[in-house]
Each structure stands twice: as C-alpha cells, then as structure tokens.
N, C-alpha and C positions, 0 to 999 in steps of 0.2 A: 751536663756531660752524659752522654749515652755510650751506655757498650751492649751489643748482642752477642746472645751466647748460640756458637753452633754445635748442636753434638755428631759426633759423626757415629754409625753406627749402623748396620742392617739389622741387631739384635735388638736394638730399642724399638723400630718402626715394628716388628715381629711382635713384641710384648714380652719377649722370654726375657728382656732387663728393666726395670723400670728407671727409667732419668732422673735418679733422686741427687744428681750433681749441680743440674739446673735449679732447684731449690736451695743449694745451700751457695754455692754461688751468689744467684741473685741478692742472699742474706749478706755474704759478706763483700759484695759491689756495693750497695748500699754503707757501708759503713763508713766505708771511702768516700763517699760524697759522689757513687755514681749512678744511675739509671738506667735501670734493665728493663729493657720496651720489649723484647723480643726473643723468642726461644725458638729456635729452628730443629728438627732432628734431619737427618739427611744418612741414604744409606752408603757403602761403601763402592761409591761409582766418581771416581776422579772427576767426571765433569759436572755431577751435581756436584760434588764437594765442591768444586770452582763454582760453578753458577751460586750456591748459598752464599758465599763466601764474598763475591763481587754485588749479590744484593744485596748484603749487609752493611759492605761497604759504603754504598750511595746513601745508607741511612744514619748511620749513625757514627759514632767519632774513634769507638775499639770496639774491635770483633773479637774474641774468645773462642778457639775451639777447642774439643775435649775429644778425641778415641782418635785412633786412626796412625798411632805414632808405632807402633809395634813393629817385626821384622817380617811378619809372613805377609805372602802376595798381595793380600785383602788390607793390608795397614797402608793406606796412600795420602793420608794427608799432608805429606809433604810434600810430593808431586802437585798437589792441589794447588797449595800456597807458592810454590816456585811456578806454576803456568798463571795463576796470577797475579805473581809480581813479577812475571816475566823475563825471569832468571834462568841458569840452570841451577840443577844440585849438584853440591860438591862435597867428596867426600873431606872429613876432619880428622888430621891425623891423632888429634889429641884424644877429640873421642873412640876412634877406632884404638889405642892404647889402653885407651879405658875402662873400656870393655871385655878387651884382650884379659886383661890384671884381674877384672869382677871377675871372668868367669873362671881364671884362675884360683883366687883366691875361695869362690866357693868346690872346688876341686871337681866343676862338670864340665865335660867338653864343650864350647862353643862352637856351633854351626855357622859355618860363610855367611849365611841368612841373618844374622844377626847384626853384622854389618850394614845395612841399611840404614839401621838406628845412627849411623854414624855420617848416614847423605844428607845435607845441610843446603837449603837455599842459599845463592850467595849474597851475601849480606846482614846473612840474619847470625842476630847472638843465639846459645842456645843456654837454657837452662839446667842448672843440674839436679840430677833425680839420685840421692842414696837409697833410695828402698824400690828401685825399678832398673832396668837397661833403657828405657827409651827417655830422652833428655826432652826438653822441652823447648819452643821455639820464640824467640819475638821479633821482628821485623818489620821495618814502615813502609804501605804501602799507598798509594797516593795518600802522601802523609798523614798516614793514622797507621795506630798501633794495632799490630795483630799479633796473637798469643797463639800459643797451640801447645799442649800437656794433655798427655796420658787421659785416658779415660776411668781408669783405675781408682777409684776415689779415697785411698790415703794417699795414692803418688799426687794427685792431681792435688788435694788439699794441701799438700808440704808444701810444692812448688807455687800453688797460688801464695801461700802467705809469706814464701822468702823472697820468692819475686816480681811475681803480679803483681799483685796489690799494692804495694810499695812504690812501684812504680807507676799505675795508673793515679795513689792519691798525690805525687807527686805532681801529676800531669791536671790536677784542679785549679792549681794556681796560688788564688788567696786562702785556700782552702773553703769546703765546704761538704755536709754531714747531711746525711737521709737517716730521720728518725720516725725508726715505728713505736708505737705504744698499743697493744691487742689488752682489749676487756675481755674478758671471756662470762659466756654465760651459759643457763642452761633451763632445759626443760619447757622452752619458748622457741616454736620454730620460726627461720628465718623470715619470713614474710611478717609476721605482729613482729618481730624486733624494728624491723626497717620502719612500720606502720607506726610504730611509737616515737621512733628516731626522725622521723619527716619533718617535726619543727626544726629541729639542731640540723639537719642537711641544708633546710633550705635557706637558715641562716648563715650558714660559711661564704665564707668570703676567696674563699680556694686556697687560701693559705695551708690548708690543713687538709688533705683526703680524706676520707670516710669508706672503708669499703667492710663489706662482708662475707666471712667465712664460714660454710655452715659444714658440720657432721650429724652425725646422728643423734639427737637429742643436744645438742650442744650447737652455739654461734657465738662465733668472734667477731668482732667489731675492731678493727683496724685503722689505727690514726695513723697518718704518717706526714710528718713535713719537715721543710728543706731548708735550710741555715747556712750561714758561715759555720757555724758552732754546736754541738751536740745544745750545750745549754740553753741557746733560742730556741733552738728546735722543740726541745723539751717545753719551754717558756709557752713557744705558740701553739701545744695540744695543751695546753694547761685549762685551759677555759671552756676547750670541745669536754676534753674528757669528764670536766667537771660538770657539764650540761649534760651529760649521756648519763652520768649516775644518778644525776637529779631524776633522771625521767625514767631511769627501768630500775632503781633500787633494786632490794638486793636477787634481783634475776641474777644480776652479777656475783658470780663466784668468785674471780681473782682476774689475773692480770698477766701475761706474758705466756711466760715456760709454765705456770700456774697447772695442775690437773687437779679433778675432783678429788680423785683418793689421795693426792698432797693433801687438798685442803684439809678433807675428816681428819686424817692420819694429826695435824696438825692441832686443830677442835677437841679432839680424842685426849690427846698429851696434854694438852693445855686444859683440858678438866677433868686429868685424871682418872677417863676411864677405858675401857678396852670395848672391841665389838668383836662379834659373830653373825657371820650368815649362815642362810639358811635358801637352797636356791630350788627352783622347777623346772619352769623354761628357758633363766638361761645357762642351767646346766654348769657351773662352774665359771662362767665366765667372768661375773662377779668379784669370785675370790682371786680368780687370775688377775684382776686388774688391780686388787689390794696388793698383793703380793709381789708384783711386780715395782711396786713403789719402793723404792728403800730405805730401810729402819721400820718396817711394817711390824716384824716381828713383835716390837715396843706397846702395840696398841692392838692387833691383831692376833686374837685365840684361834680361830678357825674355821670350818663352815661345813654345811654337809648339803653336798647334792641330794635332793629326796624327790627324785623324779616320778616315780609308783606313788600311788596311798599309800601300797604298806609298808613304802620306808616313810611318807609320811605321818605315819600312824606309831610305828615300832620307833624310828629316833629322834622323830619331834615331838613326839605324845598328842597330834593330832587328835582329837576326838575322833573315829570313827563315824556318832552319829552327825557332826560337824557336816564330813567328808560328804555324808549322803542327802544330809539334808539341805547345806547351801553348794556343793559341789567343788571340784577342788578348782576352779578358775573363782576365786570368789574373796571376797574382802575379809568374811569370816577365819577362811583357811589360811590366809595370810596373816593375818593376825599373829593365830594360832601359831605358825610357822617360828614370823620373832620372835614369839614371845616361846617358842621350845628350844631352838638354839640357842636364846640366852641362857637357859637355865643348864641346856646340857654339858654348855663348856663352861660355865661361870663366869659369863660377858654380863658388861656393864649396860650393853645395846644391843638388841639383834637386828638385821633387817632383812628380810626375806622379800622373793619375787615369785610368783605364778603368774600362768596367763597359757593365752592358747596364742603359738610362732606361727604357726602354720606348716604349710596352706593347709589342711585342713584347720576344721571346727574344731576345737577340743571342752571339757566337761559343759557342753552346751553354750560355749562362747565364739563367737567368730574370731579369725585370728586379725592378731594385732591387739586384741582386748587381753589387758594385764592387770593384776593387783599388787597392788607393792604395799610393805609394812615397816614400820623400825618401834621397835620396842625399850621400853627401859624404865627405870625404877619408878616412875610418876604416872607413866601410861604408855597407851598403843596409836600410832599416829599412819592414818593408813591411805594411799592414792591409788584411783584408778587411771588408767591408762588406755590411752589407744593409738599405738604406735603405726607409723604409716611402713608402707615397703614390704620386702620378701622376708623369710624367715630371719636372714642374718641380719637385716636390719632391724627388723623386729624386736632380735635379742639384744642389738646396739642400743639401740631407743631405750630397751627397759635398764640397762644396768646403769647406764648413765642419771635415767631420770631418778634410781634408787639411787645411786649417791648424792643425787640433789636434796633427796627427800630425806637422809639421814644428815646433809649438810645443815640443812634447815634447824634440822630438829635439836644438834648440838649449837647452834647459835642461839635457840633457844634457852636450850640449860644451861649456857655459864658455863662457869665454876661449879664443882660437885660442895654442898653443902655439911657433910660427914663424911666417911668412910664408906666403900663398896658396900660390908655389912651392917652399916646404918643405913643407906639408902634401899638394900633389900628389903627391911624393916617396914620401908614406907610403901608396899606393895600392897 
C-alpha cells in the first residue's frame, strides 16, 4: 500500500521552514504497514495544489496533505481538494458553531475570515483539531483516501494519530507492518562502509533493503522489511543485521535512537567513572553535545574551552615548551589537553580536541587536520584526523570522531578495578 505525502506551502520551497513533517510522517506510515514513495512540496497556488494532488493520485493508493487549511486568503487547500474531486464547498454548520464557542471561550474576537475553516468539500468527513481552528479533511476520491491536516506539527501529529492512521492501517486488510532496524556507526565514512557491506548486499534476496545514511563522521545502515507482523519482520533482518556486525565489528556503536554521548554517558556509569573535556577547535561544541544528553550531570564534571595557548597553558597546564616545540595542532598538545582537564576537575577521563577548521592553516596544519586525546588512569590514547568539508563540518567530523574515540577506550576498560583514588595511584 502506497501513500504520498503533499506539503503545501510557499514557505517551505523559500527555505524559511524546513519539512520536518514529511520525516516523521513517513516514520509513522510505516508503522501502519504503509509505503511512502513520494514527498512533494508545492507552493500556495490552488492549481498546483490540484495538479500535485491528481499526480499523486494516479500513483499511488492515499495522498496526505499537510498546510493550506488556515482562514487567510493564501490557506486554499480546500478549494484544491473540492476542484479535484469535483465538488463544491459547503459551509458546516457545526463547525462554524465551533468555532463561534473556541473563540469565545478563549475571550478573542473571531474575524469573518475565520469562517472558511468551516467550507467543507461535499462529502468529505472532517477531522477534529483541539489544539488549532482548522479541522482536518478525509474524502474518497476516484476511490482513494485523501487526508488533508494542518501544517502545524502538534495539530497535524494529534490528528494523524487519532484519525489518520487508524484508518489507513485499517485500510491494509490482513494487516501488515514496515520494519526498520538502523545500525549506527562511526568514524568510517560512507563509501568503506558500503565497500565492506558489498558481500551482505549482494547476497539479499530483497526481502530486506539495505540503505545508507551518512552525517558527519557518523553512518547508518538501515534494514528494513515488510510482514504481516512486526515479528517476521523483525525475524527477516535477523540474519542481514547479524551479517553486517560480523563484517564491520565494533565500527558499530548502537542501534536506533542510539547517540554517541548516550553510549559514553552509559560506558561511564556502568564503570564508575566521570569525564571532562577539554576543547580548541571545536570550541564547545563537544560539551554541548554531552550536555544535551540527559542525566549527563551523573557522569559529566565539565570542560574548558582553551582556544589561545595561554588559556592552554594557565588552565590545562600545557607545557609552554610543548606548545612551541610540537605546536598546538599536534598529538603532543592533545595529550597534554586530557590529560589537564582530567586533573583540573577531578575526572576519571579527559578527552580533548585540536586541529586547524579552517579555511585557513592553523599552528602549521592544513585545515581539516585534527588531534584528538582521551586520558585516564592507565594512559593516554591519541587519534589523528582529517576531516573533510568546510569549517562546520570540520568541527562535526571531530567531535563526533572524539566520542568514538573515548567510546572505544571505555569498552576497553571495563569495569573500574578500585576506587577513583586507587586508580589515581596507578598513574
């Protein structure tokens, strides 16, 4: 079963919103047991909104539309769906009562104009909206299901889950379930992933897709396939997903909703000890992405931007002739870095990042060339880098591949063997 989703919108094709509806949508069609081929954005001109609308129609079995439901002149998606299903609009008295009462009840004047919300194709059910004015729409038209909800994405989320979807997994019959299962990895860009994974691709039998998702330092690897039953479903990646681990070990960091600073935060707790950064180039972003995980506080002491020498020198204790002698883009200085932050806040780990972003060179490095470190009571475990892209990706690429590299280093250690200051001891 196939639905396309249409956004209606002149602010999305501009770029001032981005379409993060069509991505959660297509999560929860899938769940249904439905298939999303197709994402259309289309701006607010009634006869593109019909023209999308009637090619969608020839494709596929329900169309979805999202914006265009509002009371000002530019909200026409209803006029859209009533010239192609070739009706008129008629006003609802129920809903014009409605509406009347909302905007009563929140004690603002309602505008005439608001009443549109209330012009209905004839024949169509509408949906109810409590956290908006504009209801939402379903109607069959050369018998298929078309939808039409708010653009707003809590109103459009309420109403998909108490009405959409409900009635599209309805409309599968014996039922049937689209399962993903995403590996995630890291610090392996997309291309050697693919290059590793070409035996287990080219052995599928199609039962199972295979695709790939890549960010900056990080790729997903995406199973997905199609059942009566969440359980077969599951059943039939059982065997990909177990061939993909065999062959990229532990590049694999987790699985799903899985993030790197989950994982550490996780590794951390589970042996007991705490971490500190210690950053250069990327400036905080690092700690920002610790910190943003939650229950960080549990395992996370702190971090200190030390972007100059001389805050690398005054709060990491830098060596000076370090700085001058290997430079601050350099393996040495990074070290150095960790292994200052752990001491300054009393971390179990530190892991610190230099490097030159760019675009310029920096302490005689080209950019994209970076040193990463993580420290801790046994030793100092250090990687160099050379992240592709412009500066921001540059600072993506490294803080990611530092959490891979302090990932590493706690699966390495276990379980802590003594106490914090027993393992200082062993320094």
């Amino acid at each position: 079963m196939r639905c396309e989703i249409v956004a209606v919108g002149t602010e999305l094709l501009l770029g001032q919103i981005v379409n993060g509806n069509a991505a959660w949508i297509g999560r929860r069609l899938a769940d249904v047991g439905w298939d999303c081929h197709r994402h259309t954005v289309v701006g607010d001109n009634q006869e593109r909104i019909a023209g999308a609308l009637r090619e969608a129609l020839g494709r596929a079995d329900a169309v979805l539309l999202t914006g265009g439901l509002g009371p000002t002149q530019d909200d026409i998606t209803r006029e859209a769906i009533a010239a192609v299903a070739e009706v008129a609009l008629v006003r609802d008295p129920a809903i014009e009562r409605w509406l009347r009462e909302r905007f009563a009840r929140m004690g603002v004047p309602m505008a005439e104009m608001n009443l549109r919300q209330a012009d209905v194709p004839a024949g169509a059910r509408t949906i109810g909206n409590p956290r908006g004015t504009a209801p939402g729409l379903m109607l069959e038209i050369v018998g298929r299901p078309v939808y039409a909800v708010p653009g707003v994405p809590r109103e459009m989320r309420h109403m998909l889950e108490a009405a959409v979807l409900p009635d599209l997994a309805a409309r599968t019959g014996e039922g049937r379930a689209i399962v993903s299962r995403t590996l995630r990895t890291a610090g392996v860009g997309e291309s050697l992933v693919a290059e590793r994974l070409t035996p287990v691709w080219e052995a599928g039998d199609g039962s199972v897709n295979l695709a790939y998702l890549a960010a900056a330092g990080e790729v997903r690897v995406r199973l997905t396939a199609a059942a009566p039953d969440e359980e077969r479903a599951l059943a039939a990646i059982a065997p990909v997903e177990a061939a993909i681990r065999a062959e990229l070990g532990d590049v694999i960091y987790g699985t799903d909703d899985d993030t790197l600073e989950e994982v550490c935060g996780r590794l951390l707790v589970g042996g007991g000890r705490t971490l500190a950064t210690a950053e250069s180039l990327t400036g905080g972003l690092l700690a920002a992405r610790i910190t943003d995980t939650p229950g960080s506080s549990a395992w996370y002491r702190g971090g200190v931007c030390a972007y100059d020498a001389d805050a690398k020198t005054g709060l990491l204790a830098v060596p000076p002739v370090l700085l001058d002698a290997a430079g601050p883009v350099s393996e040495a200085v990074a070290a150095a870095m960790a292994e200052g932050a752990r001491g300054l806040v009393d971390a179990d780990v530190g892991l610190a990042t230099t490097g030159a972003a760019g675009p310029e060179p920096h302490g005689g490095q080209p950019p994209g060339v970076a040193w990463l470190a993580v420290a801790d009571a046994v030793g100092t475990r250090t990687r160099q880098l050379h992240a592709p892209g412009d500066r921001s990706q540059v600072r993506a690429w490294v803080t990611t591949v530092a959490l891979d590299l302090l990932r590493r280093r706690l699966e390495e250690l276990g379980r802590p063997t003594g106490t914090a200051a027993d393992r200082e001891g062993d320094r």
